[in-house]
C-alpha positions in Angstrom: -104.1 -23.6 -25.5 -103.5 -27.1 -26.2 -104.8 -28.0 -30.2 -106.6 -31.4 -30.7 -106.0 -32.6 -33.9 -108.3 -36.2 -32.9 -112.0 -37.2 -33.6 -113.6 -33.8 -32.2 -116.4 -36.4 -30.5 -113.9 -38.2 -28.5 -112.7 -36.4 -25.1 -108.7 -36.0 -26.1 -106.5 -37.8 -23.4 -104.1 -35.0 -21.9 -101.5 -35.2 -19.4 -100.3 -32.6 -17.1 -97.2 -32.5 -14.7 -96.9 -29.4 -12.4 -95.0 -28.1 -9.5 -94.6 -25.5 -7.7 -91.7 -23.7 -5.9 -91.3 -20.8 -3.0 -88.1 -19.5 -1.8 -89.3 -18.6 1.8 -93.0 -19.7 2.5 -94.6 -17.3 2.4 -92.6 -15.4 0.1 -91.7 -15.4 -3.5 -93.0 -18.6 -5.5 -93.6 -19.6 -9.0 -95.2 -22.6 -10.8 -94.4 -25.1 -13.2 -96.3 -27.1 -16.1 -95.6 -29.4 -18.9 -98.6 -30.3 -20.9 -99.0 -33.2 -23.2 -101.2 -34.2 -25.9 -100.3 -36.6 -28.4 -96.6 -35.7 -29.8 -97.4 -32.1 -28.7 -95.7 -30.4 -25.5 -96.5 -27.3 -23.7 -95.1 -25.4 -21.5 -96.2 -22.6 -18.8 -95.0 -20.8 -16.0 -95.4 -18.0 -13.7 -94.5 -16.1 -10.7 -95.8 -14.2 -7.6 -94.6 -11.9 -4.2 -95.7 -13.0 -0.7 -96.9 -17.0 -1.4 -96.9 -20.2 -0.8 -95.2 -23.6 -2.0 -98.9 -25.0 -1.6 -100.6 -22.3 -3.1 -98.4 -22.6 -6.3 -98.9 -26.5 -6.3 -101.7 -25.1 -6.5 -101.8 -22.6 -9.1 -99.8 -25.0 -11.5 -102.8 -27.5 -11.4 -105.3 -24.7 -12.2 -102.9 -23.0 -15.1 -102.9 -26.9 -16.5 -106.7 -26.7 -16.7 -106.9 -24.0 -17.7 -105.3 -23.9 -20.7 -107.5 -26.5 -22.0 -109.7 -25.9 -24.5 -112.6 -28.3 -24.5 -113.3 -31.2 -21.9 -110.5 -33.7 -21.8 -109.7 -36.3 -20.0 -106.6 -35.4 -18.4 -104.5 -37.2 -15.6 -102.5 -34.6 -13.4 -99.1 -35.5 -11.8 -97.9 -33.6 -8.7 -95.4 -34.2 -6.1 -97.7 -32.0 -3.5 -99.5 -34.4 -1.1 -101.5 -31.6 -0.4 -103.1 -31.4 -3.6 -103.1 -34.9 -3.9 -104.9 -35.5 -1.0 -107.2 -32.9 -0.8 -108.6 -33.9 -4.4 -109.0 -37.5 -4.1 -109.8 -38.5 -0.3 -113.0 -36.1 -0.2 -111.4 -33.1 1.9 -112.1 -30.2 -0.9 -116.3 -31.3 -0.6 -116.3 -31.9 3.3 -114.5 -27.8 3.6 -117.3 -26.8 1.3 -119.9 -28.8 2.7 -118.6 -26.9 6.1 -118.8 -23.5 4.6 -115.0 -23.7 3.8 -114.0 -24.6 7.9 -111.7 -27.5 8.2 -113.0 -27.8 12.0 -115.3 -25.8 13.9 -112.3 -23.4 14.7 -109.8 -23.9 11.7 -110.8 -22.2 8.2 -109.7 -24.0 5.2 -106.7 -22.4 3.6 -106.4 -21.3 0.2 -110.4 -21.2 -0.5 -110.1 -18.8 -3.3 -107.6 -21.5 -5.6 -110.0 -24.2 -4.4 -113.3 -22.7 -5.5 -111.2 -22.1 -9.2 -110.0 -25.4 -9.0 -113.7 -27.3 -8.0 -115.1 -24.9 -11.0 -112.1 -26.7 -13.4 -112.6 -30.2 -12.5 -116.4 -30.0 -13.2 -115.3 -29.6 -16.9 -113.1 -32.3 -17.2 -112.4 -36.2 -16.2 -109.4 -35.7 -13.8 -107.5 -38.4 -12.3 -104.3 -37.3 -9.7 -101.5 -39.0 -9.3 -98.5 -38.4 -7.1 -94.7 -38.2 -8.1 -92.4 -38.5 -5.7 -90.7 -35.0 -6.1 -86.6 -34.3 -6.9 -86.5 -37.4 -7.8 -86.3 -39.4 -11.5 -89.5 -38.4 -12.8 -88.1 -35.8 -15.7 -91.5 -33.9 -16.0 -91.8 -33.0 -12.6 -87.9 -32.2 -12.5 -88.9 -29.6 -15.3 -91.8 -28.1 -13.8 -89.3 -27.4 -11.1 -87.2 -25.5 -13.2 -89.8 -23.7 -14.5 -91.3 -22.7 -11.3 -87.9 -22.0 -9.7 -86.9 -19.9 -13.0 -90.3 -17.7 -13.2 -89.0 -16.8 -9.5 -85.9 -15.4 -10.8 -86.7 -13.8 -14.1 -90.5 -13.5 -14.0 -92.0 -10.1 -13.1 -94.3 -12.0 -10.1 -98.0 -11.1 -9.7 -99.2 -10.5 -6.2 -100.9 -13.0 -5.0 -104.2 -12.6 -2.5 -102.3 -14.9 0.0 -105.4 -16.6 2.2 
């Protein structure tokens, strides 16, 4: 959990940088977070069998949340479009709105992460912003690392790949 050591009135300003990583897609992937607060940094990480590089994007974005311990207003930087996109141009509450179908044929992928991730963002003032990924943004370089490392030294969860 990140501590808050402000005003306990005021919503504390947190930022959160995430990636996430899959070697093979699907196959074995891993996320990536560095939290900030003030002077204070976290990190997080983790791994799973049989994913997806945009379900860990995912996952990194939820993890970030979730380690929060009271509403905050927190600004999330991702290099996924995907995650991006879906949060800010209105795609997560038309899929909902259509019972979780992108089309009348196509589901929605990844409903379970989205239904954690709508149940997140209710608690907190969240404003995305891309990063353009591999690039010189050193946060999102790190998250790499991290994701790619849990990969390779984390025992990986399975994940309920949908």
């Amino acid at each position: 959990m990140v501590d808050y050591l402000s005003d306990p009135n005021s919503s504390p300003q947190v930022k959160i940088y995430t990636d996430g990583a899959c070697s093979g897609n699907p196959g074995p992937g891993g996320y990536g977070v560095v939290m900030l607060y003030n002077q204070q940094k976290k990190e997080l990480s983790g791994a799973y069998d049989n994913t997806t590089n945009n379900r860990m994007e995912i996952m990194a974005a939820i993890k970030g949340l979730e380690a929060l311990n009271k509403s905050c207003s927190v600004t999330i930087y991702t290099d996924s479009r995907y995650l991006v996109d879906t949060m800010t141009k209105g795609w997560l509450e038309k899929w909902r709105a259509k019972n979780w179908m992108r089309t009348k044929k196509e589901p929605a992928k990844n409903v379970d992460l989205w239904q954690q991730m709508l149940q997140l963002v209710d608690k907190h003032d969240v404003q995305w912003v891309w990063v353009k990924g591999h690039a010189d943004n050193e946060l999102n370089n790190r998250c790499d690392q991290l994701a790619v490392k849990a990969i390779k030294e984390k025992p990986r969860l399975q994940d309920k790949l949908k």
